[in-house]
VEXDREN-2710 file (C-alpha; in Angstrom, 1 decimal):
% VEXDREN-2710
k/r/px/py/pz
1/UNK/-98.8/-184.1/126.9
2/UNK/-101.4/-185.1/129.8
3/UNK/-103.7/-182.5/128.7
4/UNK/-103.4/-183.4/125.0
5/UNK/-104.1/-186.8/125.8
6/UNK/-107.4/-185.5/128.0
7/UNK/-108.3/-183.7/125.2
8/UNK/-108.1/-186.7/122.5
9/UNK/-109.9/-188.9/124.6
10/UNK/-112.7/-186.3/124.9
11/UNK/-113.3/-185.7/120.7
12/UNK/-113.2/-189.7/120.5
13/UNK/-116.1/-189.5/122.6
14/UNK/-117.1/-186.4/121.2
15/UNK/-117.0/-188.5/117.6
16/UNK/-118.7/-191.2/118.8
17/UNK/-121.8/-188.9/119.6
18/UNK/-121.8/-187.0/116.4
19/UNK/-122.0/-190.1/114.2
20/UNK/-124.8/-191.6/116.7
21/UNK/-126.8/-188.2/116.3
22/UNK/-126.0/-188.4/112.2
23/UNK/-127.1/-192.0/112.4
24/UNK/-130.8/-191.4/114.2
25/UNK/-131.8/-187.9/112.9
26/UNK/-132.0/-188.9/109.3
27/UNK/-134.3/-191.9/110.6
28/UNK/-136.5/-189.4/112.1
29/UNK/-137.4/-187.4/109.1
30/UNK/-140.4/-188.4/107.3
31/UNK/-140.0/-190.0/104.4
32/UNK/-136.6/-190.9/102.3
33/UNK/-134.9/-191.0/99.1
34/UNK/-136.6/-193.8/97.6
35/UNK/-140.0/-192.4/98.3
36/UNK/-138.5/-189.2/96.7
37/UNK/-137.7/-191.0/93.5
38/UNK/-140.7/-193.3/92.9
39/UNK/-142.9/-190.0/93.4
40/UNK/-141.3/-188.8/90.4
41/UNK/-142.4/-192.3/88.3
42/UNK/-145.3/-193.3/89.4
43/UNK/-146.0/-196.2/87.2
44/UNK/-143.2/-198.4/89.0
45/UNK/-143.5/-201.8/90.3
46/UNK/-143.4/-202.2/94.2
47/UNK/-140.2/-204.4/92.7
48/UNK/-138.7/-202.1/91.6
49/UNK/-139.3/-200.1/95.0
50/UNK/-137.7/-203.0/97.0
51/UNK/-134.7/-202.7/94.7
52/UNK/-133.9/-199.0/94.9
53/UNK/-134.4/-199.9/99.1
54/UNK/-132.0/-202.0/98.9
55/UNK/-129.5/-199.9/96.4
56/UNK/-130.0/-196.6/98.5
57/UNK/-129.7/-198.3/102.2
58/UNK/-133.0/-197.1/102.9
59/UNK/-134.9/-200.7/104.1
60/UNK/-135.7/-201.4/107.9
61/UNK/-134.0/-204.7/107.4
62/UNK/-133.4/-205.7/111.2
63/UNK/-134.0/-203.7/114.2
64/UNK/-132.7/-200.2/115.1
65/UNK/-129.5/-201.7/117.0
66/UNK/-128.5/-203.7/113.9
67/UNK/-129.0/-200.9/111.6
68/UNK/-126.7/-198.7/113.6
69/UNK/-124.0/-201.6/114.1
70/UNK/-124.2/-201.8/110.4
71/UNK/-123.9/-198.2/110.0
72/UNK/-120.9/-198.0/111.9
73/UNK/-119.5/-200.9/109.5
74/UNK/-119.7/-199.3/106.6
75/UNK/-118.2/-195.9/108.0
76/UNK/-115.2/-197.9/109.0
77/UNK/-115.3/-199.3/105.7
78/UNK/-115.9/-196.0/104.1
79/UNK/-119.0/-196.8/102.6
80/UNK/-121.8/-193.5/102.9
81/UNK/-123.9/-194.8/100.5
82/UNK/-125.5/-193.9/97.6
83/UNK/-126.5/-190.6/96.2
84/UNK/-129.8/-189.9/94.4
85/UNK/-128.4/-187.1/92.7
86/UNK/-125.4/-188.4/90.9
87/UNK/-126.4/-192.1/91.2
88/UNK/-125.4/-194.8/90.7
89/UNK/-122.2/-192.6/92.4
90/UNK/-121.4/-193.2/96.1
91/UNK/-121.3/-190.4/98.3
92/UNK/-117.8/-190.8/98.9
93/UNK/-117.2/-189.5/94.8
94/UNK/-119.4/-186.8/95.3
95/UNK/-117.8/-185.7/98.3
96/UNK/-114.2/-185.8/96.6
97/UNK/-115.3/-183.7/94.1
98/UNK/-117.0/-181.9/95.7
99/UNK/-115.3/-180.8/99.2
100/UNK/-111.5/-179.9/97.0
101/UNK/-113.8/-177.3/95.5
102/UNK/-114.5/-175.7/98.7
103/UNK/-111.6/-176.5/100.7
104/UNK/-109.7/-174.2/97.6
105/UNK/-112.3/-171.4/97.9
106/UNK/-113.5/-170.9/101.1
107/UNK/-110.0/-172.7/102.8
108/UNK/-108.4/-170.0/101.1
109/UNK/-110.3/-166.8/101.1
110/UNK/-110.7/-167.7/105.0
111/UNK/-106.5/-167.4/105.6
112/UNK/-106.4/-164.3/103.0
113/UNK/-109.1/-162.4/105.5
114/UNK/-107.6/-163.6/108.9
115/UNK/-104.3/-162.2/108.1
116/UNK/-105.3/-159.1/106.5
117/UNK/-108.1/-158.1/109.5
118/UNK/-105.7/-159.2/111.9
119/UNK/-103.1/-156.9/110.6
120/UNK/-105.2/-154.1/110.3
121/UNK/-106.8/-154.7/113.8
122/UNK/-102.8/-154.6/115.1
123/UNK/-102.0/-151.3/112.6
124/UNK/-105.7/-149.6/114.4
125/UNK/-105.3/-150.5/117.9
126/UNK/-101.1/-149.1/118.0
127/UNK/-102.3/-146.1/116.3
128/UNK/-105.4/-145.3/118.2
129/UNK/-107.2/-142.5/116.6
130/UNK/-105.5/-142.7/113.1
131/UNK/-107.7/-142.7/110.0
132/UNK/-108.1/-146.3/110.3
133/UNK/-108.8/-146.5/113.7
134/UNK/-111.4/-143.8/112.7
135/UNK/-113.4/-145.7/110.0
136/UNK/-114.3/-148.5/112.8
137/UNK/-118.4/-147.8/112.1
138/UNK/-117.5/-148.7/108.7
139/UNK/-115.7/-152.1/108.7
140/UNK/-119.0/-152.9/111.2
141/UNK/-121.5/-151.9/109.1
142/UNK/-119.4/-154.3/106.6
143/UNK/-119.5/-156.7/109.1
144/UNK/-123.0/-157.0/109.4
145/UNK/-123.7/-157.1/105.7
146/UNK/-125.2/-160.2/105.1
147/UNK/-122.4/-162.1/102.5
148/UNK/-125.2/-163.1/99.9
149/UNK/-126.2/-159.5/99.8
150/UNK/-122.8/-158.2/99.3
151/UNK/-122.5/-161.0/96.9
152/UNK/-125.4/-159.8/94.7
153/UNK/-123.9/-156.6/94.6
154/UNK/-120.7/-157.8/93.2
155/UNK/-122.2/-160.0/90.5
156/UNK/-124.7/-156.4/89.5
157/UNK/-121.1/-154.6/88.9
158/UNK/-118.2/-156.6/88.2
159/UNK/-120.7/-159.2/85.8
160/UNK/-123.7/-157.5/84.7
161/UNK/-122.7/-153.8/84.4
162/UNK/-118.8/-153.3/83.8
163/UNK/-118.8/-157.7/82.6
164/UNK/-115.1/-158.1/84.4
165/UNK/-115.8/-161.6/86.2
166/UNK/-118.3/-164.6/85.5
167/UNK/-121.0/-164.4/88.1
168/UNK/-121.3/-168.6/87.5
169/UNK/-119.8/-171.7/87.7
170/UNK/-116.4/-172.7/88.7
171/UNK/-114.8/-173.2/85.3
172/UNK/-115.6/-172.1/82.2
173/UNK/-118.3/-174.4/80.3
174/UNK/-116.4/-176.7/77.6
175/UNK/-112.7/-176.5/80.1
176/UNK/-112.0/-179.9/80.8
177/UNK/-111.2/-180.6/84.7
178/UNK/-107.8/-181.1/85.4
179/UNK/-104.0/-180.3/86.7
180/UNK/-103.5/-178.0/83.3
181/UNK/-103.1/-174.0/83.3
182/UNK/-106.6/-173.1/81.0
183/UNK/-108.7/-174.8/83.8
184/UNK/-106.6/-173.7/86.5
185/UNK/-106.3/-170.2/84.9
186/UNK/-110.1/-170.2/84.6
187/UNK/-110.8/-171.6/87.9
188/UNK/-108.8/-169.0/89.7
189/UNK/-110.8/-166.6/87.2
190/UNK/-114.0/-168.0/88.5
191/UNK/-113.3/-167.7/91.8
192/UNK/-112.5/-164.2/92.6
193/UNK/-115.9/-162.7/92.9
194/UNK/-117.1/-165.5/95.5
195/UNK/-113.6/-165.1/96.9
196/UNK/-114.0/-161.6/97.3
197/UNK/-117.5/-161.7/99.0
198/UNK/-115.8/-164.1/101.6
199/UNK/-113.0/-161.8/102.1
200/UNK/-114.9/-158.7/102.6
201/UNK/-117.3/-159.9/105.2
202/UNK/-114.8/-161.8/107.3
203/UNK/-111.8/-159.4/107.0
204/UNK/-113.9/-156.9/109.5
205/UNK/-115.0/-159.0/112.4
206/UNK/-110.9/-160.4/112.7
207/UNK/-109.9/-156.8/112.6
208/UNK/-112.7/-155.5/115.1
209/UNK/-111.9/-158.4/117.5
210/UNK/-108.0/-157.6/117.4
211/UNK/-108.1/-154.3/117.5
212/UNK/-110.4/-154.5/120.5
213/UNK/-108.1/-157.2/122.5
214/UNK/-104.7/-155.9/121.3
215/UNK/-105.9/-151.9/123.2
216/UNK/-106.0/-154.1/126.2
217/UNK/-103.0/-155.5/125.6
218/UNK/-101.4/-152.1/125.1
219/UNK/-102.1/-151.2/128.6
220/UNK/-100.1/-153.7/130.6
221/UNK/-97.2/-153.7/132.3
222/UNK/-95.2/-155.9/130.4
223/UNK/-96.0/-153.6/127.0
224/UNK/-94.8/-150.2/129.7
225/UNK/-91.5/-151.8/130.5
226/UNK/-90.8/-152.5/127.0
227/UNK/-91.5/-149.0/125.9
228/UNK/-89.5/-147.6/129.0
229/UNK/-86.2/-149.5/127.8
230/UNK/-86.5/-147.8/124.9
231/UNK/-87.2/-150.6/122.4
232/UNK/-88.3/-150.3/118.8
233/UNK/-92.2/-149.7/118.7
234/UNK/-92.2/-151.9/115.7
235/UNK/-90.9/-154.9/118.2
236/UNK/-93.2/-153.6/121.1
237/UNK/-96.2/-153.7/118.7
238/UNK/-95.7/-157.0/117.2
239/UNK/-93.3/-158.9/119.9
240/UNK/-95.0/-157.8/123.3
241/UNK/-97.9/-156.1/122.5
242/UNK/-99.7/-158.7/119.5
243/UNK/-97.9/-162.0/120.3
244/UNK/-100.6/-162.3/123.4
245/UNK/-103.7/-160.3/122.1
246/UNK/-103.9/-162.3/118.9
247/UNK/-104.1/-165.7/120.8
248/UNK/-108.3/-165.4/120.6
249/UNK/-108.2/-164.5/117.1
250/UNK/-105.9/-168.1/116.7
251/UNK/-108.5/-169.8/118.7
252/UNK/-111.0/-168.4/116.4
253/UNK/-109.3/-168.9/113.2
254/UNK/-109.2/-172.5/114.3
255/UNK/-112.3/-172.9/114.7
256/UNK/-112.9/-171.0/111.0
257/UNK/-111.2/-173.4/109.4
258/UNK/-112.9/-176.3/110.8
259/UNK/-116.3/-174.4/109.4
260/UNK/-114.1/-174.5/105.9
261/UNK/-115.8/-177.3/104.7
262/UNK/-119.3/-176.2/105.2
263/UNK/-118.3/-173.9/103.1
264/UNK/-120.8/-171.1/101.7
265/UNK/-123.9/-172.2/101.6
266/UNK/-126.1/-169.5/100.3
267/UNK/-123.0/-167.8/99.0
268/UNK/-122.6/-171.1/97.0
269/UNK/-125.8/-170.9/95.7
270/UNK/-126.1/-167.4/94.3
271/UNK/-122.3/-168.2/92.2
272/UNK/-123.5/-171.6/91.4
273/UNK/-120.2/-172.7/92.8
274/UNK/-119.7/-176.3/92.5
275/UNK/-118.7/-176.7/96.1
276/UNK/-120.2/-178.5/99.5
277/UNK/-122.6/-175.8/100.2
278/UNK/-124.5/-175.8/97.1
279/UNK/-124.0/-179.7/96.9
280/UNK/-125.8/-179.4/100.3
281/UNK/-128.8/-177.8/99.1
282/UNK/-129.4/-179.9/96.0
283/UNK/-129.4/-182.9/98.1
284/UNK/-131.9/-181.5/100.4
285/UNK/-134.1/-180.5/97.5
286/UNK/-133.7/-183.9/95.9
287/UNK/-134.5/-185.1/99.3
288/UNK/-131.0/-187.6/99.2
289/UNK/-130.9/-188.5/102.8
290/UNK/-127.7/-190.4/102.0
291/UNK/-126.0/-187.5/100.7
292/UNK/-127.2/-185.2/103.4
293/UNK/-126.1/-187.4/105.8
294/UNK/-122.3/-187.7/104.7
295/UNK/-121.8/-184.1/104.6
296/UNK/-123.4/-183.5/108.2
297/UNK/-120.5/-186.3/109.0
298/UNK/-117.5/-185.0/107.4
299/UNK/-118.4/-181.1/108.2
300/UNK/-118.9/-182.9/112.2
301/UNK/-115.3/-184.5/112.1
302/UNK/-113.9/-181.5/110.9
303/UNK/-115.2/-179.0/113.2
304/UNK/-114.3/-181.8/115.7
305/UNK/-110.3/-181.9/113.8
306/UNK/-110.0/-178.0/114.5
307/UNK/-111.0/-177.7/118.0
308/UNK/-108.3/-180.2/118.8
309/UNK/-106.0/-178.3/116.8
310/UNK/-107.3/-175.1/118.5
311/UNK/-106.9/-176.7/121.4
312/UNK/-103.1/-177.3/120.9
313/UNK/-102.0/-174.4/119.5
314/UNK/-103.1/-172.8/122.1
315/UNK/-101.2/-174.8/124.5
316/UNK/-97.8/-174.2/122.4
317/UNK/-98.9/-170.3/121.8
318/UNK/-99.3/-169.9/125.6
319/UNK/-97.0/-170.5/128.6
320/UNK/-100.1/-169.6/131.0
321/UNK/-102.2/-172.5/129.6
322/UNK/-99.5/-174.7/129.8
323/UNK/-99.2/-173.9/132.9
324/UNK/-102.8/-174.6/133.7
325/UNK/-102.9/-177.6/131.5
326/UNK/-100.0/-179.7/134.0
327/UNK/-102.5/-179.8/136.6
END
């Protein structure tokens, strides 16, 4: 509990710095949202340029300190601001329909290639040599296939040559968002070719990195005894020998789901997939500072989330780092 407690008190801090750094970089950049806007109208008043100021949060009113007081008032009041994109919408809207998007893609495809790579990395390493311990070169060469790539190459055969699966959107055009089967059905639909991209690149590096720590694994003493008393190699291989060599892969998947919500970026973009990522890039197009900023935040407190959880896991999953952690 001590070292929980450590821990906490060190992603508070941790917190704090990440909304002071989200608060000053955006202050930095050259220009802003209004300037964005009135470039595109050029015959507007300078009133009407003191009014979108004051709509987008944009003015200097007061100095630096107040702004940031004030910025850290409105967080605890859960105010972001206002988007350019979808305004007059807050960024708080756009962010709740936007993140369930991703958090259902990316949250999802992420589990689906953890537990398949780490099986297969467990399956590899116990039968060292086998067929599938054999086509290692391949699941690297996978691995280091850039995920847009691969995704291109999906959308040429399953879309534009054999027409299987849309190569766009989340939904079918004309569905009608909600909690029915048609735009759940065509949702899922949607789906599967991003989801697939995600799965394939991923599934290889959990597999390589388990397969790699569960051979060393193999080797100790523990993992002998247990095969000397004659116990079942299906126990050995999953109770002894896997138990301890996937506790990096847990540390890592951890981590992978705090990057969940950054989802996809350029894998977003080639699908048109209405998630974060390509939310993310049309507010850096559109130059909406506002927008920008309250992603950086809530992809920041979620990274921030899973190393905690990372953290604690690994405390329960271990003995040793309990251990460790008492002193």
């Amino acid at each position: 509990m001590r070292f929980i407690v450590r821990r906490l008190g060190f992603y508070v801090v941790a917190a704090w710095v990440a909304v002071t750094v989200n608060f000053f970089i955006p202050r930095a950049l050259p220009g802003n949202a209004v300037q964005a806007m009135m470039a595109k109208f050029q015959d507007l008043p300078p009133q009407a340029y003191h009014a979108l100021e004051l709509q987008f949060g944009t003015g200097h009113q007061g100095s630096l300190f107040h702004q940031y007081f004030g910025y850290l008032g409105n967080l605890l009041s859960g105010n972001l601001g206002t988007s350019v994109i979808a305004s007059p919408a807050s960024v708080v809207s756009v962010l709740r329909a936007t993140v369930p998007w991703t958090l259902a893609l990316v949250g999802t495809a992420t589990i689906i290639s953890f537990v398949l790579g780490t099986m297969l990395g467990i399956v590899a390493a116990w039968r060292r040599g086998g067929w599938l311990d054999r086509s290692l070169p391949a699941f690297t060469f996978i691995q280091a296939t850039p995920y847009f790539f691969l995704a291109l190459l999906l959308i040429e055969l399953f879309s534009l040559n054999w027409h299987i699966f849309p190569f766009a959107n989340g939904f079918a055009l004309g569905d009608v968002p909600g909690w029915n089967w048609p735009f759940i059905g065509s949702a899922l639909y949607h789906s599967i070719l991003p989801a697939l991209t995600i799965v394939i690149t991923s599934m290889a590096g959990w597999m390589l990195q388990m397969r790699n720590v569960m051979i060393t694994t193999i080797g100790e003493d523990y993992v002998l005894a247990a095969q000397a008393k004659g116990l079942k190699p299906r126990r050995i291989m999953f109770t002894y020998a896997a138990r301890n060599a996937i506790l990096p892969n847990i540390a890592g998947f951890s981590l992978a789901i705090g990057f969940v919500v950054a989802g996809a970026l350029i894998m977003e973009f080639v699908f048109s997939y209405p998630g974060v990522g390509l939310t993310l890039y049309n507010a850096v197009v559109s130059d909406d500072y506002a927008l920008i900023q309250g992603i950086f935040l809530v992809i920041s407190m979620a990274v921030l989330l899973a190393c905690l959880l990372a953290d604690i896991v690994y405390v329960i999953a271990d003995p040793r780092a309990r251990t460790r952690a008492a002193f």
